[in-house]
C-alpha positions as CSV (number, residue, x, y, z in Angstrom):
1,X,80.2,78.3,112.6
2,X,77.6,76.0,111.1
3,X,76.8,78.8,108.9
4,X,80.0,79.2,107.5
5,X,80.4,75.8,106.4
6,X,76.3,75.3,104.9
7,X,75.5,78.7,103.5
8,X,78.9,78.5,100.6
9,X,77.4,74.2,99.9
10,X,74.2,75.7,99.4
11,X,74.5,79.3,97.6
12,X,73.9,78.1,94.7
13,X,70.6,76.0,95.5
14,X,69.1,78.8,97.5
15,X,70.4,81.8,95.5
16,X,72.9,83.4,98.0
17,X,74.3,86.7,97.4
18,X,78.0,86.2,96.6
19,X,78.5,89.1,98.9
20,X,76.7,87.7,101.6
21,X,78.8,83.8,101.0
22,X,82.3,86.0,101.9
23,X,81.3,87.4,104.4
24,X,79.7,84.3,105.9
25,X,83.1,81.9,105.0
26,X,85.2,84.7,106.2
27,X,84.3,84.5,109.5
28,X,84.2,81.3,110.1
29,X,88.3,81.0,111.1
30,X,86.6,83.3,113.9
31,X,83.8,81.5,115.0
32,X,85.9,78.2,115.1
33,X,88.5,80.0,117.2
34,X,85.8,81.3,119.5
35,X,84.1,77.7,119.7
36,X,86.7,75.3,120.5
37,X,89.5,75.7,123.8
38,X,92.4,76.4,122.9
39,X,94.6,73.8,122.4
40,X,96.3,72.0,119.0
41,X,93.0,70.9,117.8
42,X,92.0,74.4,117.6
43,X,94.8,75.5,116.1
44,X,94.6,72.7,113.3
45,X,90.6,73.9,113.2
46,X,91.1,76.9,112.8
47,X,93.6,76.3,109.6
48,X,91.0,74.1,108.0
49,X,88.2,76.3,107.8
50,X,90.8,79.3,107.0
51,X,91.1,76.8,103.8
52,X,87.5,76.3,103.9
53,X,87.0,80.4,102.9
54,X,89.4,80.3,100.5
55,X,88.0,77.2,98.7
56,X,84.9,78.9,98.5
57,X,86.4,81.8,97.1
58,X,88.6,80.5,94.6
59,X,85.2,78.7,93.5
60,X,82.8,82.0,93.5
61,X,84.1,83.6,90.2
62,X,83.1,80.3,88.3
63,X,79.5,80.2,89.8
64,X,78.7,82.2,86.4
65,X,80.4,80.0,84.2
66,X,79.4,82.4,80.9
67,X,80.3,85.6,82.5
68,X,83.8,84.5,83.7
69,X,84.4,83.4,80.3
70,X,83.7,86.4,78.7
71,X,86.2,88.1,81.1
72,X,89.1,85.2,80.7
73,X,92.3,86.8,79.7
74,X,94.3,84.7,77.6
75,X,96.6,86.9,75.6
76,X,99.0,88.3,77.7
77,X,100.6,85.1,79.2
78,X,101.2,83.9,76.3
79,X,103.1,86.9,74.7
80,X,105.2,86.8,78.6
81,X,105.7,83.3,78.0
82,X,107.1,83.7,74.4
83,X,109.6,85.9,75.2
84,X,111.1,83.8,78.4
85,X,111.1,80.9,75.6
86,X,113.0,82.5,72.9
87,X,109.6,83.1,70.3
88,X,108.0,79.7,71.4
89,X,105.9,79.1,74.5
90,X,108.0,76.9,76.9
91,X,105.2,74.4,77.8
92,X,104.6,73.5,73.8
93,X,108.6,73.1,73.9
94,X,108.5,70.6,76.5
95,X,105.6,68.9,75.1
96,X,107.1,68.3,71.6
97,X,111.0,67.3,73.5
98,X,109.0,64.9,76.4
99,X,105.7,64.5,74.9
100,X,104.2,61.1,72.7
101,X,100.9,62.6,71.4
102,X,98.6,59.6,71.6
103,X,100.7,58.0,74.7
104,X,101.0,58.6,78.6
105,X,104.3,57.7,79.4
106,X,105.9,56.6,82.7
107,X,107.4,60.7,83.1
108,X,103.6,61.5,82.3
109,X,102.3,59.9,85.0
110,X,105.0,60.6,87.9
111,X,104.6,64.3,86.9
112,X,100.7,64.2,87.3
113,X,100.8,62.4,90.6
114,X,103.6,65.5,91.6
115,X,100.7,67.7,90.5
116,X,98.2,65.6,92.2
117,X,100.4,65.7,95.6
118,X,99.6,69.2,96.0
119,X,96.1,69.3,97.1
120,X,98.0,67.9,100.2
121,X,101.6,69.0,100.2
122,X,101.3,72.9,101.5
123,X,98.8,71.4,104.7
124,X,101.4,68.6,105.0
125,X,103.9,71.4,105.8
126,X,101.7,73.2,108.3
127,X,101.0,70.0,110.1
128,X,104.5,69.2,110.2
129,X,105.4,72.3,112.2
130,X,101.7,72.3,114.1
131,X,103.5,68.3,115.3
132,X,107.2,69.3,115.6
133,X,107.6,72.9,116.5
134,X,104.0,73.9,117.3
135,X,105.4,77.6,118.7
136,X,106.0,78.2,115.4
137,X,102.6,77.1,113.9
138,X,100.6,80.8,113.9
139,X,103.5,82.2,112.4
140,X,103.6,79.2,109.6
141,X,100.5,78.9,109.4
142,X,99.5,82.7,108.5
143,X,102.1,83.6,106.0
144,X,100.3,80.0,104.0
145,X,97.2,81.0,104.2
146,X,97.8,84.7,103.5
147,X,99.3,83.3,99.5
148,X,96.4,81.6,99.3
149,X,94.3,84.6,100.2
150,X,95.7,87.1,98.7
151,X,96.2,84.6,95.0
152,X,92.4,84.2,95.3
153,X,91.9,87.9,95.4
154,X,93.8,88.2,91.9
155,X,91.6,85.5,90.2
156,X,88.5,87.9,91.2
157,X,90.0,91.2,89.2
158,X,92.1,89.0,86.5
159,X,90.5,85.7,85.7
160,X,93.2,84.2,83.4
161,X,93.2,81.2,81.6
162,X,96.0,78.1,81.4
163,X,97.8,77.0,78.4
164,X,95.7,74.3,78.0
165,X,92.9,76.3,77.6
166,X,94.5,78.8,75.1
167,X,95.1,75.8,73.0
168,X,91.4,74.7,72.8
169,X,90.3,78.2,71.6
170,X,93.0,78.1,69.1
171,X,95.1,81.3,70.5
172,X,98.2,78.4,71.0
173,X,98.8,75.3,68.7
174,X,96.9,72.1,70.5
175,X,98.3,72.0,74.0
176,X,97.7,68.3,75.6
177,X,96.4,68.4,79.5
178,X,98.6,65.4,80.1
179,X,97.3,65.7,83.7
180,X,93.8,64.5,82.8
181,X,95.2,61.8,80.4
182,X,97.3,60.3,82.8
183,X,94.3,60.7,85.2
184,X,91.8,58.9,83.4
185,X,94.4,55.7,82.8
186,X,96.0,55.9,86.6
187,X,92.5,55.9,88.2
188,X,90.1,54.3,85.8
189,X,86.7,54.9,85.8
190,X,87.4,57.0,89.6
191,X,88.9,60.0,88.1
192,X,85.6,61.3,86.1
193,X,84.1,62.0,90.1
194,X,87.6,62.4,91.1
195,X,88.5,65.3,88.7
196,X,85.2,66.8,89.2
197,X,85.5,67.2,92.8
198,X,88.8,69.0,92.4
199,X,88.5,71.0,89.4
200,X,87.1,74.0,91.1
201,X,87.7,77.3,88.8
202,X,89.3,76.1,85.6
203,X,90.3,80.0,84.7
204,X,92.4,80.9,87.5
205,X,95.9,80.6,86.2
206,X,97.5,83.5,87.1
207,X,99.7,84.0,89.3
208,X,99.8,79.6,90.1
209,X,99.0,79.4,93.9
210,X,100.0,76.0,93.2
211,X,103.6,77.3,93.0
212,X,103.1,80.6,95.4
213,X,101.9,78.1,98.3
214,X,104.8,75.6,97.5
215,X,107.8,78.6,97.4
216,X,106.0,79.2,101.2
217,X,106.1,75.9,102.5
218,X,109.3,75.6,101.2
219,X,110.4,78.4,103.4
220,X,108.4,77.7,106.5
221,X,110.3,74.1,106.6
222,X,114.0,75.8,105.8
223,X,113.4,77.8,108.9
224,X,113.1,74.1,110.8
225,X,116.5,73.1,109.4
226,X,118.4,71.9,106.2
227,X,116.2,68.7,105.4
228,X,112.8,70.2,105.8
229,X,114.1,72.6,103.6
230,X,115.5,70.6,101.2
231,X,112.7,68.3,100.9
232,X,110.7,71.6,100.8
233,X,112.5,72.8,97.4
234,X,113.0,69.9,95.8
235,X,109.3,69.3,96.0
236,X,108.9,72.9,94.8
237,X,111.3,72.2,91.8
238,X,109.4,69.3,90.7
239,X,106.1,70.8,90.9
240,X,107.3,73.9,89.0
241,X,108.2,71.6,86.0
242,X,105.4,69.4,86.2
243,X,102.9,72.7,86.2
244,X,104.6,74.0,83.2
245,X,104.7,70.6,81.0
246,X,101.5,68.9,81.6
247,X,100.4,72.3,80.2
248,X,98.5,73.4,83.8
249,X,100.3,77.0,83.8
250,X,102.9,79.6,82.4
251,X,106.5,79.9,83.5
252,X,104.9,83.7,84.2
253,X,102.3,81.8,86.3
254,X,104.9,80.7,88.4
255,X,107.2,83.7,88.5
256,X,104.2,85.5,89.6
257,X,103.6,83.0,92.2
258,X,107.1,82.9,93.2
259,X,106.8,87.0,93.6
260,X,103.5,86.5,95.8
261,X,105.1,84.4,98.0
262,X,108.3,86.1,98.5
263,X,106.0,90.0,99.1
264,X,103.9,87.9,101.7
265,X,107.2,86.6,103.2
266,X,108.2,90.3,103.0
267,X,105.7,91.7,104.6
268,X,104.9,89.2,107.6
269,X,107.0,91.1,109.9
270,X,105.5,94.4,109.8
271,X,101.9,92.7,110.1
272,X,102.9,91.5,113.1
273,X,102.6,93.9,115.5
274,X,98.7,93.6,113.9
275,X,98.3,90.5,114.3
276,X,99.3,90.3,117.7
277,X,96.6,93.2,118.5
278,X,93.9,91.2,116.8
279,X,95.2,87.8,118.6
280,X,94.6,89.8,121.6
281,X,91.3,91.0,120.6
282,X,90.1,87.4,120.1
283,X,91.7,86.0,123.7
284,X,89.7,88.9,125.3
285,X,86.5,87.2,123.8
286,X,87.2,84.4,125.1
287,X,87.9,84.7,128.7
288,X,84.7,85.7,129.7
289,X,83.0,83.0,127.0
């Protein structure tokens, strides 16, 4: 367990494999499972270093900077993206309707802190069930994690870059990241260590997990009842805007993410059956531990 959280801190220092950091993060949902009692702790344990992995792996492509680069894709999306918006890309519409070059405005900086909400928001669903309806948590909890998974998988085999990117390398007019403008005047001289503990992988656009993992907590809370699930989408709806303005991701980005989410949703009930093999496997580890 130890080793699943110090070996992906240090790979870098001590020159670990990114084979061997995988497999090490990977396991470490098992180890904690295996560790603790069971009981709600555990449960909420087991989520965290679930997220634990997948922050690791969403950060492996960029541990060679130059390499991932070289294999960005930054074409495609944009050709998508001009088609949806009639021959011009959507976010440089918005940007020139909503936009003051020069300016954060007061829309600027509620759409950022929308952005900035979800680092927390898809977690603040699952702990919301894990409180209110904690029968339903595995089942929440694994359809979640399993967008996040299976998003970070893509951004291995198709590193893709956002809009705002596209515009620095001169493949879209100028595209402002509004998000880091309105960052550096909400939080001052914070959001230089701020941003930099939270940028992670810069070229991993596509599909938008932040999207994918929002459609899923939407649907995890509508199955808890109209107000859950209202608050779910509305939240969902605001973020999808936000992303495509402050010039974060494609509308493809997001109807990609939408897709992953609704295939993971589609799927969940025939991995079932699996599941509950492999949650048996684990409980017959730990009677005689």
């Amino acid at each position: 367990m130890l080793a699943g959280v110090a070996v992906p801190l240090l790979r870098r220092r001590l020159g670990v494999p990114r084979p061997v950091t995988s497999l090490v993060a990977w396991q470490t949902p098992l180890a904690v499972a295996l560790a603790l009692p069971r009981s709600r702790f555990r449960d909420a344990a087991v989520y965290v270093a679930q997220m634990w992995a997948y922050v690791t792996h969403y950060e492996l492509p960029d541990d060679d900077h130059e390499r991932l680069v070289r294999r960005v894709r930054i074409a495609y999306p944009i050709a998508v993206d001009r088609v949806i918006g009639a021959g011009e890309v959507p976010t440089i519409r918005l940007q020139r309707a909503l936009g003051a070059p020069g300016r954060v405005r007061a829309h600027d900086t509620a759409l950022s802190i929308v952005h900035w909400s979800w680092f927390a928001a898809p977690h603040a669903a699952v702990a919301y069930v894990l409180l209110r309806h904690p029968e339903r948590f595995g089942a929440a909890a694994a359809r979640v994690a399993a967008v996040f998974d299976l998003g970070v998988a893509v951004y291995f085999v198709l590193p893709t870059a956002p809009p705002w990117w596209a515009g620095n390398t001169g493949q879209l007019p100028h595209v402002r990241r509004i998000m880091t403008e309105a960052g550096e005047r909400f939080w001052g001289r914070a959001w230089t260590r701020l941003y930099d503990s939270l940028s992670g992988n810069q070229l991993a656009a596509m599909p938008s997990l932040h999207f994918a993992t929002s459609v899923m907590a939407a649907r995890v809370l509508a199955e808890l009842g109209r107000g859950p699930g209202g608050a779910g989408w509305a939240y969902t709806g605001a973020l999808g805007f936000a992303l495509v303005y402050l010039g974060e991701h494609y509308v493809v980005d997001l109807a990609a993410g939408f897709a992953l989410a609704e295939l993971v949703r589609g799927i969940a009930p025939r991995a079932r059956p699996a599941a509950r093999r492999f949650a048996g496997l684990v409980r017959a580890v730990e009677a005689p531990a």
